[in-house]
C-alpha positions as CSV (number, residue, x, y, z in Angstrom):
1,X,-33.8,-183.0,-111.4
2,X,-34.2,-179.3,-112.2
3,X,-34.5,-177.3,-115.3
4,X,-33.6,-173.4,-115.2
5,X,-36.4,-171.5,-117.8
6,X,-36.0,-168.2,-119.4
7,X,-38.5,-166.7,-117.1
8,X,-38.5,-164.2,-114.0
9,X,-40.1,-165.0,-111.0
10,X,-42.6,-162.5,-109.5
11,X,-39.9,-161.0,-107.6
12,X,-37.7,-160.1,-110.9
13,X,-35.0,-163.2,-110.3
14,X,-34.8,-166.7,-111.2
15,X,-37.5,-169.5,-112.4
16,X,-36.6,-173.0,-111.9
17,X,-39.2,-176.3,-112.5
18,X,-38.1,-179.3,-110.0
19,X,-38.9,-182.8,-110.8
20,X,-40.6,-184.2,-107.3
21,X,-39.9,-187.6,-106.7
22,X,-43.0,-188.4,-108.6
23,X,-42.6,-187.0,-111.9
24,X,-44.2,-184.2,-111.7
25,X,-43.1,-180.5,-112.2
26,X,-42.8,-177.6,-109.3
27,X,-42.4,-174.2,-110.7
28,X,-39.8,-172.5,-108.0
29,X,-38.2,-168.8,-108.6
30,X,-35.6,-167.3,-105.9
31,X,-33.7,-164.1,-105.6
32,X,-31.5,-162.4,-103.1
33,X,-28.0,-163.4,-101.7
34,X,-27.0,-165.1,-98.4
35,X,-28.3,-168.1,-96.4
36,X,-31.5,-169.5,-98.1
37,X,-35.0,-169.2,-96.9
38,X,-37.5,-171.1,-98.6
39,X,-41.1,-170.1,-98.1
40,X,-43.9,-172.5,-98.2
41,X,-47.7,-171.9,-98.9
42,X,-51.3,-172.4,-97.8
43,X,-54.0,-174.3,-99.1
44,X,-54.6,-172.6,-103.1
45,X,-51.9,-169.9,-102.9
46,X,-48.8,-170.1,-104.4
47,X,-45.9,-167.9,-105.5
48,X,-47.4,-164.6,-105.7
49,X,-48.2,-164.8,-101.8
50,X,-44.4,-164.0,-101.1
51,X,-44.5,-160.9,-102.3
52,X,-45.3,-158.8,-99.5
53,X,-42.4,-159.5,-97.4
54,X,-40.4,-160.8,-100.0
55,X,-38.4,-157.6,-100.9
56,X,-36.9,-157.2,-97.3
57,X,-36.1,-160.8,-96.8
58,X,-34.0,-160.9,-99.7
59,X,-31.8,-158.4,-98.8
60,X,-30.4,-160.9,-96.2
61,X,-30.8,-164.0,-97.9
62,X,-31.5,-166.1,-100.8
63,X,-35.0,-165.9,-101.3
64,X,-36.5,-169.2,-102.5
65,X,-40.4,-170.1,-102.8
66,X,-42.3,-172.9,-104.4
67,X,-45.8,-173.4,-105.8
68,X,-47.6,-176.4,-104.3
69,X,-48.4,-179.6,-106.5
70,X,-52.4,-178.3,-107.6
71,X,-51.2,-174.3,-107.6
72,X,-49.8,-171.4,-109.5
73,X,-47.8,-173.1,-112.5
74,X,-46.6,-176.4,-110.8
75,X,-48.5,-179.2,-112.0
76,X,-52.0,-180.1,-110.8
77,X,-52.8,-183.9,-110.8
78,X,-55.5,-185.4,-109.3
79,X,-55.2,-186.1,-105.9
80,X,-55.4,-188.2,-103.3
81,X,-52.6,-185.4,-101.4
82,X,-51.4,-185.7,-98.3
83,X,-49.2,-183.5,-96.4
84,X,-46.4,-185.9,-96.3
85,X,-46.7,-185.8,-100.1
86,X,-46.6,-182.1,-100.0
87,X,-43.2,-182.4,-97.6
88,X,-41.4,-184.7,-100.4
89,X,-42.4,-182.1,-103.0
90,X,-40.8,-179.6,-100.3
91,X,-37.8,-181.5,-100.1
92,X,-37.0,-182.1,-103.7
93,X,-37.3,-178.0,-103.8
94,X,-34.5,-177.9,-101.2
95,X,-32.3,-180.6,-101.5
96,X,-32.3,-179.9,-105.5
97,X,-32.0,-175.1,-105.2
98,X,-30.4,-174.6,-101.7
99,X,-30.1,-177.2,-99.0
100,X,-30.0,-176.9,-95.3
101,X,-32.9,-173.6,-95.0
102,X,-34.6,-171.6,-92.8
103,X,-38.8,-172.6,-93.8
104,X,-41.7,-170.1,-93.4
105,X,-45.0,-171.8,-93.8
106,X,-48.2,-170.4,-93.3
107,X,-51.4,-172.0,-92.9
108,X,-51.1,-175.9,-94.9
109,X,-47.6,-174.5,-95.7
110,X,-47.0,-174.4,-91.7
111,X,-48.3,-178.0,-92.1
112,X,-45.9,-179.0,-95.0
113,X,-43.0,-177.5,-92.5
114,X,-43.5,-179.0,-89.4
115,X,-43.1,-182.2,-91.8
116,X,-40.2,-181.6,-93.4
117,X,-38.7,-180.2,-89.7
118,X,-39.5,-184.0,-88.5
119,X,-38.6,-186.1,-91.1
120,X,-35.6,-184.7,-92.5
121,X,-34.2,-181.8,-89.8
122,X,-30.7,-181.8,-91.6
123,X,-32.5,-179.6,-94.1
124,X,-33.4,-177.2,-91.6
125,X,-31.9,-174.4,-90.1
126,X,-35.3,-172.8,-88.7
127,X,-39.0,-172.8,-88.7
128,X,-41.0,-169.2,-88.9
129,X,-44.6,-170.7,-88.8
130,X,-47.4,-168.4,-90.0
131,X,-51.2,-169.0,-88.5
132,X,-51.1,-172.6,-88.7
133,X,-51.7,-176.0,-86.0
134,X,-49.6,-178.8,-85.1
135,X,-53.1,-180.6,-85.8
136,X,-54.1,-183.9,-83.7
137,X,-55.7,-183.7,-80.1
138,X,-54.4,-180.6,-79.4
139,X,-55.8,-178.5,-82.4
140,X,-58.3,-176.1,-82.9
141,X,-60.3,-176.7,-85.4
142,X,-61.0,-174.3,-88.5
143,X,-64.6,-172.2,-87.4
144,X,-67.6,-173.5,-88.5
145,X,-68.7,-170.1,-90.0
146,X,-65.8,-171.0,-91.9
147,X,-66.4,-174.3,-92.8
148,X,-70.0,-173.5,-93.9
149,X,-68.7,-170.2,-96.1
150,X,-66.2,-173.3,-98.1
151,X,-68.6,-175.4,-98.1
152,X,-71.2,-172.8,-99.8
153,X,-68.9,-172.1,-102.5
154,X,-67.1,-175.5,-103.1
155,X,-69.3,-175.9,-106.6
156,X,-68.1,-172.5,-108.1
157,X,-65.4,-171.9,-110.5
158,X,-62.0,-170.6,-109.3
159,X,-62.6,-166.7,-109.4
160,X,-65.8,-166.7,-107.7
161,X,-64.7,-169.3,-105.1
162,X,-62.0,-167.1,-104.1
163,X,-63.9,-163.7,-104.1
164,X,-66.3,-164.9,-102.0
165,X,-64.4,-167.1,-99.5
166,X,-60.8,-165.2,-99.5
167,X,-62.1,-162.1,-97.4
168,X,-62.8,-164.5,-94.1
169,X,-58.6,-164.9,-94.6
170,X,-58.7,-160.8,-93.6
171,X,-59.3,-159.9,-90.2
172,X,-63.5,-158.5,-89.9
173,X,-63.6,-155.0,-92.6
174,X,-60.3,-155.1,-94.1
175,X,-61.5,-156.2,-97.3
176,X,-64.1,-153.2,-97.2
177,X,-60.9,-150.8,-96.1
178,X,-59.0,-151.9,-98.3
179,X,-61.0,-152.6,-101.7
180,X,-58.0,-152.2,-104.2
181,X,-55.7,-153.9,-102.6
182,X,-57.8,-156.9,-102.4
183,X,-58.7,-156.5,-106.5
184,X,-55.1,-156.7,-106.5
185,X,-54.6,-160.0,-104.6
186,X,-57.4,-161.9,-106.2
187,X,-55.9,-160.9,-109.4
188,X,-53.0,-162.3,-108.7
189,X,-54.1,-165.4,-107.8
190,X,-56.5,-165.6,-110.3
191,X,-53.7,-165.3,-112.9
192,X,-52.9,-168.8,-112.7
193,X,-55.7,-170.5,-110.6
194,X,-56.1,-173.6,-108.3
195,X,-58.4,-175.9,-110.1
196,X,-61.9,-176.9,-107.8
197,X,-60.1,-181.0,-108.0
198,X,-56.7,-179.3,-107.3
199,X,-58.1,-177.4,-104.1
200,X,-60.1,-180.0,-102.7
201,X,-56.8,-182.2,-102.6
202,X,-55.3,-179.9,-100.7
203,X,-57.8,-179.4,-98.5
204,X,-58.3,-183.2,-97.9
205,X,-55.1,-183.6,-97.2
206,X,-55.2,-180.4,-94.8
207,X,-58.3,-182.2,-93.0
208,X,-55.8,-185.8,-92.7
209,X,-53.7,-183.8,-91.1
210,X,-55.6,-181.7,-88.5
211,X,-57.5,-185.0,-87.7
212,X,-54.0,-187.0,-86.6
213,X,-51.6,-184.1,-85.8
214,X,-47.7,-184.6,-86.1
215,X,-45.3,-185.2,-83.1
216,X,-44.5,-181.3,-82.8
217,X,-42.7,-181.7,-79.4
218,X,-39.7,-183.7,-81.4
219,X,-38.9,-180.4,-83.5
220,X,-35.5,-179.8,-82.8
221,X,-35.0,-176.0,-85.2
222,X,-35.6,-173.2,-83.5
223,X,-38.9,-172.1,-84.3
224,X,-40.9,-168.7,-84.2
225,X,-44.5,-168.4,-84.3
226,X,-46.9,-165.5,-85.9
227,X,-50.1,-165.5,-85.4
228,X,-52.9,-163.0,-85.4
229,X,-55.7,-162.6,-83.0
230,X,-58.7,-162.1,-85.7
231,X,-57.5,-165.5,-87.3
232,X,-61.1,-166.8,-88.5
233,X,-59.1,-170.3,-90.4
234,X,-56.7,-171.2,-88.0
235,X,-57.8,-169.8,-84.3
236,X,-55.4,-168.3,-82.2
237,X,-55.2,-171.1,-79.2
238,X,-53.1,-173.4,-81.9
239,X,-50.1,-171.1,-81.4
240,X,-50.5,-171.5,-78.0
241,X,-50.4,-175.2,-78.3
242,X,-47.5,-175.1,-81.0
243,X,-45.5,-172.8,-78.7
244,X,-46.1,-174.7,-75.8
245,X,-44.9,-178.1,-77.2
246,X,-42.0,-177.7,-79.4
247,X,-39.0,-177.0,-77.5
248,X,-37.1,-174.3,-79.0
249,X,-39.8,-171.9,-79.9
250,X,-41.3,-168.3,-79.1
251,X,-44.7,-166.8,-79.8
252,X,-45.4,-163.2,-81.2
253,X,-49.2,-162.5,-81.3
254,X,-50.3,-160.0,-83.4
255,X,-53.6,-158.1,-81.9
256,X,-56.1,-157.9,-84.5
257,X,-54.5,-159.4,-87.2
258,X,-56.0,-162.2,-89.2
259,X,-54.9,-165.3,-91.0
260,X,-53.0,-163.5,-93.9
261,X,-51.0,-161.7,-91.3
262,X,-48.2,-160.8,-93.9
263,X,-50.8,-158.9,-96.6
264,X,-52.4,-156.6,-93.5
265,X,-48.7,-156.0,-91.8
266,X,-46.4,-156.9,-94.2
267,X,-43.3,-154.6,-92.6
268,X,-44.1,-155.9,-89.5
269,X,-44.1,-159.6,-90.2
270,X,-41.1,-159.1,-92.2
271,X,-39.2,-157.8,-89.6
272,X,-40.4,-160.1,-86.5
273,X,-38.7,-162.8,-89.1
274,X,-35.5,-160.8,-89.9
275,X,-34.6,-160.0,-86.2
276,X,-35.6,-163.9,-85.7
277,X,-32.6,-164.4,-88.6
278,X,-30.3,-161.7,-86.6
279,X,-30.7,-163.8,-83.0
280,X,-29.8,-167.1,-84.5
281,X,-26.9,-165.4,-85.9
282,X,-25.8,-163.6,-82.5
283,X,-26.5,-167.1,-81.0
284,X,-24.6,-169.2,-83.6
285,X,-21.2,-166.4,-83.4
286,X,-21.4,-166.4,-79.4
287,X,-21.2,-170.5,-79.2
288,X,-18.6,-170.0,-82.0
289,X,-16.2,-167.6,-80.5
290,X,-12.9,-168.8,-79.8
């Protein structure tokens, strides 16, 4: 099912392209040693997203992350998508590099994991869910400056699109704090782009899933929740809801942080997630001990 390349991933280790059950080809790179964590990404990002918090979290563990079908260098048919689409493709990654993981998924990747976490929890050890909704009745819905800022620049080509509608991602000024470090970002997404078809899949399949929801209150990993209070895509009252329905989870707010919480406080996401990792651990030897 998989095909190792002569290639390093962004993070200096291994490439890997994964057949999904489909046919088509996921471009997956890992690094690290220990138990595996596979991170899973938001509507148009892909690989290059990781790399923030990447280099702690792979001192720990095995480090595995994915690029959506429509993103980075995984194939990009046409759609229809659909999130449970996007979960098979997740589950070809893991059953095929790592088995049983811990996910992080941010934004649609939060979507993608909640999925997986329900339809196939024997390949899940935990969830870390990033600024994202359990969608249905309880969800808040995505800001309709938002919607109208998309909307504005759905007709432009990749590199525009992106300049214009990735700084509503930051919370309000960052992108005018932080000019460089934004060139940096867009550059690396721009280096292998989500096509306009590509990224309106995605989103459809984002809106499908908002609109029904999934049954969150049947996820059985334990689960943590980031979110950041400046979250202009996914408001903050959706990790109320998430933490209030799914059994086994906890909530860490992050005060003026917006929907890329990992970019703005990258050593601070990193290590809410790697004490999350440590607790398990401390919970799994305590039930354990003769």
């Amino acid at each position: 099912m998989g095909e190792t390349v002569d290639a390093t991933g962004a993070g200096g280790g291994w490439v890997e392209q994964v057949t999904a059950p489909d046919g088509i080809s996921l471009h997956a790179e890992g690094g690290g040693d220990g138990p595996p964590v596979v991170m899973v990404h938001g509507l148009g990002y892909a690989s290059w997203a990781a790399e923030p918090i990447r280099p702690i979290l792979s001192r720990e563990h095995t480090f595995v992350t994915y690029d959506n079908r429509g993103s980075g260098r995984s194939d990009k048919p046409d759609g229809p998508y659909s999130i449970r689409l996007l979960a098979e493709d997740a589950v070809a990654v893991i059953e095929r590099l790592c088995g049983q993981s811990h996910l992080i998924g941010y934004s649609m990747g939060g979507y993608i994991a909640l999925t997986v976490a329900l339809r196939r929890p024997d390949l899940v050890s935990s969830l870390v869910l990033i600024a994202t909704s359990g969608g249905g009745g309880h969800a808040t819905d995505v800001p309709e400056q938002t919607r109208r800022a998309w909307d504005a620049a759905s007709g432009l080509p990749p590199g525009p699109f992106a300049r214009e509608t990735m700084p509503l991602s930051f919370r309000p000024g960052w992108t005018d704090e932080r000019p460089q470090d934004f060139e940096d970002i867009l550059r690396r997404r721009l280096a292998f782009p989500t096509p306009p078809a590509a990224w309106r899949a995605q989103y459809g399949a984002c809106a499908d899933y908002l609109g029904s929801g999934v049954h969150v209150e049947r996820v059985s990993a334990p689960t943590l929740i980031i979110h950041g209070t400046a979250d202009r895509v996914v408001p903050l009252p959706n990790a109320f809801a998430l933490v209030g329905a799914i059994p086994d989870a906890r909530l860490c707010v992050l005060t003026g942080a917006g929907h890329l919480t990992w970019f703005e406080q990258p050593d601070r996401v990193a290590d809410l997630i790697s004490e999350f990792y440590r607790s398990l651990r401390r919970t799994t030897t305590a039930v354990t001990r003769p």
